[in-house]
N, C-alpha and C positions, 0 to 999 in steps of 0.2 A: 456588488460584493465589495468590501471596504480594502482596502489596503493591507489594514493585521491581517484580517481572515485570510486572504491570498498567499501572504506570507507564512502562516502558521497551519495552512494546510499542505502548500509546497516544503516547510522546510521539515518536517518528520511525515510524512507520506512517502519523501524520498524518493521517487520514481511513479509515483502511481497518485496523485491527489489532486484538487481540484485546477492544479497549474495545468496537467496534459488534457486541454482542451480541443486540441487537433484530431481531424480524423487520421483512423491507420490507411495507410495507402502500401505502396510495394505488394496489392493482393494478398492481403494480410487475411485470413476469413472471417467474419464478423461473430462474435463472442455467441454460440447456439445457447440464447437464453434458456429454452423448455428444456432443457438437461439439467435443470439447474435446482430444482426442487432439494430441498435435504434429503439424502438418502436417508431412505430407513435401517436402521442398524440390524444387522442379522438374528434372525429367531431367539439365538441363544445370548446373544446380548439384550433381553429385553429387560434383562437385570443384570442391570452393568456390573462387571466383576472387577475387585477390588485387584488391583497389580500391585507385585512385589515389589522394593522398595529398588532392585536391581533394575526390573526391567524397564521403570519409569525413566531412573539414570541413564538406561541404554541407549531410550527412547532419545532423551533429553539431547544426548551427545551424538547423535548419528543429526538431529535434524542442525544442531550448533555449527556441526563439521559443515554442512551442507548450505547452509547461511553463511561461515565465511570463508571457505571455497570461493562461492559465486561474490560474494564483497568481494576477495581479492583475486579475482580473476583478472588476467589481462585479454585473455583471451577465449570468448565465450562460445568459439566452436569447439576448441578444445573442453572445457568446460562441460560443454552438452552430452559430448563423447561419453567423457569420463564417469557422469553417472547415467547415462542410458538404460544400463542394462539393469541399473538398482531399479531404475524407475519402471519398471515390469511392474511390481509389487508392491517400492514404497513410497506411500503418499506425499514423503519429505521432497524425496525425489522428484515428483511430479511436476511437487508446486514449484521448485527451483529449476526446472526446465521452462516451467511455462516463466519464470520468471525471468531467466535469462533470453529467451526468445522476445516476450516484452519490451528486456530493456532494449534490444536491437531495433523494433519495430517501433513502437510507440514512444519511447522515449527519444529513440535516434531521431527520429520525423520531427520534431520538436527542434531541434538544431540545423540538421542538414537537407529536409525538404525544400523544394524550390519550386513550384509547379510540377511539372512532368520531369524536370530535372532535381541532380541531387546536387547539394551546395560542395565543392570541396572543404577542404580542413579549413584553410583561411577563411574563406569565405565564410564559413561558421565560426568562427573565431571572431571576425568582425561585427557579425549579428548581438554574440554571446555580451560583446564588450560593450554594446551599444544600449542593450535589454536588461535592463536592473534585474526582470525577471528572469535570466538567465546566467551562466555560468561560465566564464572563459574553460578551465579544468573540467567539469564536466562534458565541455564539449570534444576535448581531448581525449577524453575517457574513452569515451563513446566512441570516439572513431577506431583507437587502437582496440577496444576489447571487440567491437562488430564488424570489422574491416575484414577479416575471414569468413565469417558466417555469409555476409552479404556476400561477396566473390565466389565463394568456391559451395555455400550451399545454402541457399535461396528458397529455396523448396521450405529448409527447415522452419523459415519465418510462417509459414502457414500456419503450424501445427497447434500456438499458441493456447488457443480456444481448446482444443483436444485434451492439452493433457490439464489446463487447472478444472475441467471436467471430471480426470478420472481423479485429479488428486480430493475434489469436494463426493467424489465417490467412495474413495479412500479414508473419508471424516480428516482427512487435515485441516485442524485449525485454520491456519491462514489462507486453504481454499476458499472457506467459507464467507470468512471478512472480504478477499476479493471478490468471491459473485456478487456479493452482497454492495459493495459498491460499484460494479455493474449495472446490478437492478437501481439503484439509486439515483443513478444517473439519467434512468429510467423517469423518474418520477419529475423531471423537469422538461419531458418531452411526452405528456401523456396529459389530454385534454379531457379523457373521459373519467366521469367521478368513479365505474365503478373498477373500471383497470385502475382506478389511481389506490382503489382501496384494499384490491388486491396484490398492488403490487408492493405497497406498502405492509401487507401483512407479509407479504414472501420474504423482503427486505429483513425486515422483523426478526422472524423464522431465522432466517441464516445468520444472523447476529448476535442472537442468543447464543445459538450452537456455537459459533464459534466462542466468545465468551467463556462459554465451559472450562477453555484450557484455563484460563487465567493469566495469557502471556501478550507482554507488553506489546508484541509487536502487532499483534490480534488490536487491542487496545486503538495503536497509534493509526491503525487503515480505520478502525470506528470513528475516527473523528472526524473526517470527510463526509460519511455517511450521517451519523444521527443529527450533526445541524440541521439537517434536509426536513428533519420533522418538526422543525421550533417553526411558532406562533408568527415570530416578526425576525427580520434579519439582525437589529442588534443583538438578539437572545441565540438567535444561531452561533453568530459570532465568539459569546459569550462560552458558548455549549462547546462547540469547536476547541477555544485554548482551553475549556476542564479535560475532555478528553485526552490532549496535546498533552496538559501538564502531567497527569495520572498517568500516559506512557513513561514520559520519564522518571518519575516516579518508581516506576517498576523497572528502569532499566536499560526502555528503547535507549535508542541509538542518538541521543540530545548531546554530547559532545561538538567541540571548536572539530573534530577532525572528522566529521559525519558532513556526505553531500547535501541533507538537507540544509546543517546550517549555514553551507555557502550561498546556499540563495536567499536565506534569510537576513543574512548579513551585508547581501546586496542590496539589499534593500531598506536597510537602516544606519543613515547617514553617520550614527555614532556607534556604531558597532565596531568591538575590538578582536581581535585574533584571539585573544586569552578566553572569549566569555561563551558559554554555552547557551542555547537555544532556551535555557530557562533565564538567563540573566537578559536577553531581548526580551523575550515575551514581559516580563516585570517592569522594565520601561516602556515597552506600546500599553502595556496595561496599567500603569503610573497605581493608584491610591487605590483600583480593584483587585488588584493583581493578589494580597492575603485570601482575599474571600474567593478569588477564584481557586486559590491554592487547596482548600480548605473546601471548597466543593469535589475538588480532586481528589482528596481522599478518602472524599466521603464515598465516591462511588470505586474506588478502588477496594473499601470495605463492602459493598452491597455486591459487588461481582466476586471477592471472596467466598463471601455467604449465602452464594446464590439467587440474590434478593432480584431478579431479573425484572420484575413487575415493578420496581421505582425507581428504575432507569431512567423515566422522562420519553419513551420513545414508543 
């Protein structure tokens, strides 16, 4: 895998992309893939019914709140608490539990795992500073936002797999885009052609659906995923920054004050503080970077329009 690509899947994947290579440890339980099918929408939804312009807003603003809540959380037990009891019922809720559990598990292991021991702060501080692919500030993050959950309730790092279950039960968009690179991950560890083509179809399946909503952040975890399906690695690579640019496009989170870009700008010797995640990618991409832009719209327009069959995948 090249250099961009690492870079441009770690810096708007943001917690979850091709960087978090590690296993989960701290008895984390392993993601129950067979749960994972698309649920079938209930009876009376088999003809989706059109929502009022109110309760789309409603919709729009409850999962916003819930998205930056958890971005500006310091503290992710508290956090958990707070929408527990929403997370009965809403799928928003679900997926920001399981996401905040995540960043505690998976992403914290990534800085302060050591073997059977766990690194302290410094100690990960020294790693972070050493590891272009990693982040001094993030590793900071991470300890003050997890530093509760891990002491005082431990247990709760289990749950992870549970709830982005019930939330891809729930039909939340970004459920779906996570299983879906899940199973994706899947498909670099699976030797038999016809699990490979299965699971490729299931992959598939859940990426459409997600898709449906049309939201950037859906978008920006698809780009991990559907390089997975190109021909040869430079086309992956390729496929990867369209996807990349098309989120921010629509809005993802490609700002100088987004954790992805700090790691993307660790890793790019002329990278300034002022420039956003689109103004790197146009230097790693030098004289292709138009045409990739412009493929980026293109399919920002066919996922518009539903056009899901010339996606490329």
């Amino acid at each position: 895998m090249s250099r961009v690509r690492i870079a441009v899947a770690a810096g708007l994947l943001a917690a979850a992309s091709a960087v978090w290579l590690w296993s989960i440890r701290a008895n984390v339980a392993p993601v129950p893939q067979t749960r994972f099918a698309v649920p079938a929408p209930p009876p009376q939804a088999e003809t989706r019914a059109v929502e009022t312009a109110a309760t789309v807003v409603k919709k729009a603003a409850t999962t916003t709140d819930y998205a930056a809540r958890f971005r500006d959380a310091d503290d992710l037990l508290a956090f958990i608490a707070s929408i527990r009891a929403a997370a009965e019922t809403d799928g928003a809720a679900q997926y920001y539990l399981y996401r905040a559990i995540r960043r505690c598990t998976r992403e914290y292991i990534l800085y302060f795992a050591h073997g059977d021991r766990e690194r302290t702060l410094d100690q990960a501080l020294v790693l972070a500073q050493e590891n272009s692919g990693l982040d001094p500030q993030t590793a900071r993050d991470l300890f003050e936002q997890c530093k509760n959950i891990r002491e005082q309730a431990p247990s709760t790092l289990t749950e992870g797999p549970q709830w982005l279950a019930r939330a891809a039960e729930s039909r939340y968009p970004l459920a779906f885009s996570a299983v879906a690179r899940e199973k994706a991950r899947e498909l670099y560890q699976t030797s038999k052609s016809d699990r490979l083509v299965q699971a490729k179809a299931e992959v598939r399946e859940l990426a459409i659906e997600a898709l449906h909503s049309g939201q950037a952040e859906v978008i920006a975890d698809l780009a991990e995923v559907v390089p997975r399906f190109a021909d040869n690695p430079g086309a992956a690579d390729d496929v990867n920054a369209v996807w990349i640019i098309a989120a921010c496009q629509r809005g993802a989170s490609c700002g100088n004050e987004s954790e992805g870009f700090r790691f993307l700008c660790r890793m790019d010797a002329a990278c300034q503080p002022y420039e956003t995640v689109i103004d790197l990618l146009r230097r790693a991409k030098g004289t292709s970077y138009d045409e990739l832009d412009a493929r980026a719209r293109d399919l920002g327009e066919k996922i518009d329009q539903g056009r899901f069959d010339e996606l490329g995948f």
